[in-house]
C-alpha positions in Angstrom: 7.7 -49.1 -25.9 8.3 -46.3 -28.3 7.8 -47.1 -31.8 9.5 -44.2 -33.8 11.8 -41.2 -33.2 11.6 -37.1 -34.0 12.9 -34.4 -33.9 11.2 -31.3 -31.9 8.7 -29.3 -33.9 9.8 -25.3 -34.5 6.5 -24.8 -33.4 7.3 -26.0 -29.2 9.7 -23.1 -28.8 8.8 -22.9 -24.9 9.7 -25.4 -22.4 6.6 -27.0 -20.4 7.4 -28.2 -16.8 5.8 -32.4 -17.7 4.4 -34.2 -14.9 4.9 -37.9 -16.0 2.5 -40.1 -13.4 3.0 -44.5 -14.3 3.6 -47.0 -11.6 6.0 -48.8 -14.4 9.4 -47.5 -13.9 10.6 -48.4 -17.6 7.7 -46.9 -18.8 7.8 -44.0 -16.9 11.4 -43.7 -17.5 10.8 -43.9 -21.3 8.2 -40.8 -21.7 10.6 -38.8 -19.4 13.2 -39.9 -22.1 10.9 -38.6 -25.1 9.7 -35.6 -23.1 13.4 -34.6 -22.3 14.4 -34.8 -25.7 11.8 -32.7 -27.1 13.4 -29.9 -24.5 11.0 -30.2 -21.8 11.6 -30.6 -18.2 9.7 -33.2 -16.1 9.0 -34.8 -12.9 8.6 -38.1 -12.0 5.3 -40.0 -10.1 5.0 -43.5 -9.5 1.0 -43.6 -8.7 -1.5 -40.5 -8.3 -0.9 -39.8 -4.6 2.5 -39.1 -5.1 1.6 -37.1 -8.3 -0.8 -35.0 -6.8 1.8 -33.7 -3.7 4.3 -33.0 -6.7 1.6 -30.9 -8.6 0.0 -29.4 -5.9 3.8 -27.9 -4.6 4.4 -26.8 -7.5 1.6 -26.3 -10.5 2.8 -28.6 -13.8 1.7 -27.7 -17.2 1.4 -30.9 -18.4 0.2 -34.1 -17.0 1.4 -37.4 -18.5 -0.7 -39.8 -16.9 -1.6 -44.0 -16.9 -4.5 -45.0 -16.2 -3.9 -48.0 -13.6 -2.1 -47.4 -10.4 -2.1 -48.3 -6.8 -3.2 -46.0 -4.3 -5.0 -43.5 -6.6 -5.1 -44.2 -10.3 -5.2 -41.5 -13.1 -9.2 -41.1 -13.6 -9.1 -40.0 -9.7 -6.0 -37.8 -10.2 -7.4 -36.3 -13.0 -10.7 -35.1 -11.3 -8.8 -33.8 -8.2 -6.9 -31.6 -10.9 -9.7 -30.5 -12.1 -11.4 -30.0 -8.9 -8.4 -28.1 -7.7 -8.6 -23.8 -7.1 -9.8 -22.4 -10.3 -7.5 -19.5 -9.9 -4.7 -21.9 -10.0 -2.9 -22.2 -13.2 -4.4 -24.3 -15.9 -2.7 -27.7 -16.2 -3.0 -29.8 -19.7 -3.8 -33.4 -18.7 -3.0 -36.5 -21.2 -3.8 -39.6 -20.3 -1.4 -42.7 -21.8 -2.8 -45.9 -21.7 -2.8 -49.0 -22.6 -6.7 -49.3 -23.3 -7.9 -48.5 -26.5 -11.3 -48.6 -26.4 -13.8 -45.6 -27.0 -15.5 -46.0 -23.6 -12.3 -45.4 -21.9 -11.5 -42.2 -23.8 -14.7 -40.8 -23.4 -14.6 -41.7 -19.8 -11.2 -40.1 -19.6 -12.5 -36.8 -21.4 -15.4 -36.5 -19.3 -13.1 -36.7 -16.2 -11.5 -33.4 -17.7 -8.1 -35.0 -19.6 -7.5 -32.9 -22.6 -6.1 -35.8 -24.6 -6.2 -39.4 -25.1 -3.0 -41.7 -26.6 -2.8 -45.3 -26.8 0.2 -47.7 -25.9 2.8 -48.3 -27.3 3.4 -44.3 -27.3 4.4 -43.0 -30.4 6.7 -40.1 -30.7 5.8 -38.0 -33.3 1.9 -37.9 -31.8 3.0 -37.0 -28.2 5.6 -34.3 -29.9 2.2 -32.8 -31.2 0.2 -33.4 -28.7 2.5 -31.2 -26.8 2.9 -28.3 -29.0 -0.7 -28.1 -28.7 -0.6 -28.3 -24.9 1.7 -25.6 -25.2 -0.5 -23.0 -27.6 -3.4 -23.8 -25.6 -1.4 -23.0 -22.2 -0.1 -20.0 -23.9 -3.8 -18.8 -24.5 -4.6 -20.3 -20.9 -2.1 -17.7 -19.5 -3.1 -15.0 -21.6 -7.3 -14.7 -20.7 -5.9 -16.0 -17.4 -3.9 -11.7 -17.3 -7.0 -10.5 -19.3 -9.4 -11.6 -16.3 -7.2 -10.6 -13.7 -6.4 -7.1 -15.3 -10.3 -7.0 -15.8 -11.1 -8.1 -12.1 -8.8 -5.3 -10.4 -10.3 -3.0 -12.8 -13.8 -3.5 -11.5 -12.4 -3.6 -8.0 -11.1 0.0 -8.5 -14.0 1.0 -9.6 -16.3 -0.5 -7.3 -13.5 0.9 -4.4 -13.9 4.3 -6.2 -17.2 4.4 -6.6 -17.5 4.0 -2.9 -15.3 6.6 -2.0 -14.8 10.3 -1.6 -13.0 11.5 -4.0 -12.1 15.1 -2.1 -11.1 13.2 1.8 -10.9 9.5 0.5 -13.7 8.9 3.5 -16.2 6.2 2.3 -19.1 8.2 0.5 -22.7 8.1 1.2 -23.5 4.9 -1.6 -21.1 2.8 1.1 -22.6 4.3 3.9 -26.4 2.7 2.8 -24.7 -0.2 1.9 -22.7 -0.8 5.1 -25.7 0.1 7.6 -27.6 -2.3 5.7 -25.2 -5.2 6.6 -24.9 -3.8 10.0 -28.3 -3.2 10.9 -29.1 -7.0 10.3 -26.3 -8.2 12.2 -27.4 -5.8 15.2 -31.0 -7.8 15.1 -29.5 -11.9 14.1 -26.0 -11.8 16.1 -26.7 -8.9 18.5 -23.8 -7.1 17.8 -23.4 -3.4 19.3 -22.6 0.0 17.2 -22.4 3.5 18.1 -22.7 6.2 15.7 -20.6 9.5 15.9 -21.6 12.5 13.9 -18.9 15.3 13.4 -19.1 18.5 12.0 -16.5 21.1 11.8 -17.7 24.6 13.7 -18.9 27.2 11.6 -16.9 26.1 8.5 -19.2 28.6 6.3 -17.3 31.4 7.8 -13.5 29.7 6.8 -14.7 29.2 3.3 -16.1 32.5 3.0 -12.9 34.0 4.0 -10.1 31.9 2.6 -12.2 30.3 -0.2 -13.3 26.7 -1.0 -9.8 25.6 -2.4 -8.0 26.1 1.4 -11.2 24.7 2.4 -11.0 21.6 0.5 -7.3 21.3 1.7 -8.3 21.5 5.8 -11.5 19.1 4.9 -8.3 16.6 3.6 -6.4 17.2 6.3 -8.9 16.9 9.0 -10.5 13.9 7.6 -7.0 12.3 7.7 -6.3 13.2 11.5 -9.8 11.9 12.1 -9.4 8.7 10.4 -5.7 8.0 12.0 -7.3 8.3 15.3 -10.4 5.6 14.8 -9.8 2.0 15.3 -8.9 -0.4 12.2 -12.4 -2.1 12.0 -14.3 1.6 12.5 -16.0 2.9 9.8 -15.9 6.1 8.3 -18.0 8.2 5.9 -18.0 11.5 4.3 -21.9 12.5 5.4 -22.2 15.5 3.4 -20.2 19.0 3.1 -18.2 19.2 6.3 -20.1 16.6 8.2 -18.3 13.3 8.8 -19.6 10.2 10.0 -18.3 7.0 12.1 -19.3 3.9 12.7 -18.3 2.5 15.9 -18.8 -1.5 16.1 -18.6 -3.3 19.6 -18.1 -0.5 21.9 -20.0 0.8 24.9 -21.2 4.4 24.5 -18.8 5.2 27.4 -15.8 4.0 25.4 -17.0 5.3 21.8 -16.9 8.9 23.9 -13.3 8.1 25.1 -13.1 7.0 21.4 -14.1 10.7 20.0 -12.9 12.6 22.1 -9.5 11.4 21.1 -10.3 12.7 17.5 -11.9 15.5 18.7 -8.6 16.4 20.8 -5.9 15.6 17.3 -8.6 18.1 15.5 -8.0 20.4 18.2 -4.7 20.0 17.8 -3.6 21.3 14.5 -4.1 24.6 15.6 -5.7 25.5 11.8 -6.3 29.3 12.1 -10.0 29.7 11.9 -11.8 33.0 10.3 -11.8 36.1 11.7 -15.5 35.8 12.3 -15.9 32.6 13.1 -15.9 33.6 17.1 -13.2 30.4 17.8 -9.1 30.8 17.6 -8.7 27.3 15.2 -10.7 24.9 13.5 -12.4 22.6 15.4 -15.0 20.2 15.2 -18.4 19.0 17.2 -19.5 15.1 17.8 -22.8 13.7 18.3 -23.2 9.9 19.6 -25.6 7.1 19.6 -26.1 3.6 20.1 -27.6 1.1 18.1 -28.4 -1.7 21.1 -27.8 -5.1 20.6 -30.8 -6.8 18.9 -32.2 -3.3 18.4 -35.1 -3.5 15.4 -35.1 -0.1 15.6 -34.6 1.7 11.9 -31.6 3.4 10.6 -33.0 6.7 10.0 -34.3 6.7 13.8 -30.5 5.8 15.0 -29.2 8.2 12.8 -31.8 11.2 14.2 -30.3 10.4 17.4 -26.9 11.2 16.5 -28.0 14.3 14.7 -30.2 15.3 17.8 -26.7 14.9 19.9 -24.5 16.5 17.6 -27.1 19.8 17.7 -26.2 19.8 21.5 -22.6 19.9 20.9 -23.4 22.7 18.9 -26.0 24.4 21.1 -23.4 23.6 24.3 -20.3 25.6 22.8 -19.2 23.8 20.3 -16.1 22.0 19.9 -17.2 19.1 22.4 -18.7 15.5 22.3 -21.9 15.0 23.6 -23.9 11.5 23.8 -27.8 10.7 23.6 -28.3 8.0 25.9 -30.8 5.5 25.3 -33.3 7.3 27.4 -32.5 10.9 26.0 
């Protein structure tokens, strides 16, 4: 029963969506009454169960909650609100009761409610309990933006410390990191990876002749043609200067090679005048391959030899080719 009337405080000037929870009709009835008339919108719940399927469809702001009710009562809907995602939206729980002892509100407190009122509810205490509610949401929702704004700012720089700036390849710092990761998954899980090393033929000479800015632009645009041909989950790295690396996972060394030559071929095929020197028509590129077996313990800087070993046989064979060292090359 309410004992008093008000009017709404200057200070509630923003409308909270209330989530009233009582297995008493008349009483729930009555808060929704008070609630309403201090310009607030609410919802209805006869026991937690039903309250919690209302706030988990759509996240209240406040929770207006007894204590006794059948199926779940408001102690247990309380700690499923508060054990709910923490990237949800804060909710401000109040708990109205008819049990006024200090037990009871500590118990209540502890379960995570935010507030504690006694029945019969009086008006004026609830009207201030939720213009707090509201100042406190408010300051809910604004470290809520500050830690989002904060967390996509460390993402971006995590993202762009990871990354080269000049092709947008991953850079050498994600390179150690990723063979890492994929080096112990080869030994646990024995998962298979070939590595493809790719240098562009006698690049020195195109710099030389049209400079390092037109250089910069064909390393852009072959590192883009490279990239569009490699699988979704592939890897690839910016090894140094002109040298490009790829991480092949699950694939056969016969069907990495069918892989690279495929981004050998769209290199071939921008037809990017090479220099007069150079001793080729267009820009091209050589590939190297190896395998990192399934289970290998073998280290990275062995597997990555390999690859360097077969890319110097692309190079020594004529350039402008993929060649493979198989395991027992």
């Amino acid at each position: 029963m309410i004992e008093s009337t008000a009017t709404r405080s200057t200070l509630d000037t923003e409308s909270l969506d209330v989530l009233i929870v009582d297995d008493d009709q008349d009483a729930c009835d009555t808060v929704a009454f008070t609630v309403r008339g201090l310009g607030h919108s609410c919802r209805l719940a006869q026991n937690g169960v039903e309250a919690w399927e209302m706030h988990a469809a759509h996240n209240a702001d406040v929770i207006i909650s007894d204590w006794n009710m059948p199926r779940m009562n408001g102690l247990a809907l309380c700690r499923k609100v508060r054990g709910d995602d923490p990237d949800r939206a804060y909710t401000h729980f109040i708990f109205v009761t008819g049990r006024r002892d200090k037990a009871h509100s500590t118990e209540a407190i502890r379960a995570g409610a935010d507030d504690y009122l006694t029945k019969p509810l009086d008006v004026d205490q609830l009207e201030t309990r939720l213009a707090v509610a509201r100042r406190l949401l408010a300051l809910h929702r604004t470290l809520r933006a500050s830690n989002t704004a904060l967390r996509s700012d460390s993402e971006r720089a995590l993202a762009a410390a990871r990354t080269d700036p000049l092709t947008s390849a991953f850079n050498r710092l994600a390179l150690a990191e990723d063979l890492e990761a994929l080096v112990g998954r080869a030994v646990r899980y024995e998962h298979r990876y070939c590595a493809a090393l790719c240098d562009l033929d006698g690049f020195k000479a195109y710099n030389d002749c049209f400079g390092h800015l037109e250089g910069d632009e064909v390393l852009r645009t072959i590192a883009r043609v490279m990239q569009g041909q490699l699988r979704r989950g592939d890897g690839f790295y910016r090894y140094g200067g002109e040298e490009f690396l790829a991480i092949l996972p699950e694939q056969s060394l016969i069907e990495a090679a069918v892989g690279m030559e495929r981004v050998r071929f769209a290199v071939e095929q921008l037809r990017i005048p090479h220099a007069p020197d150079a001793g080729v028509p267009f820009v091209t590129i050589s590939i190297g391959l190896a395998a990192l077996s399934a289970g290998s313990s073998g280290s990275i800087d062995d597997w990555l030899r390999r690859t360097d070993a077969a890319l110097y046989t692309a190079k020594a064979q004529g350039r402008n080719r993929v060649e493979v060292l198989h395991p027992s090359g």
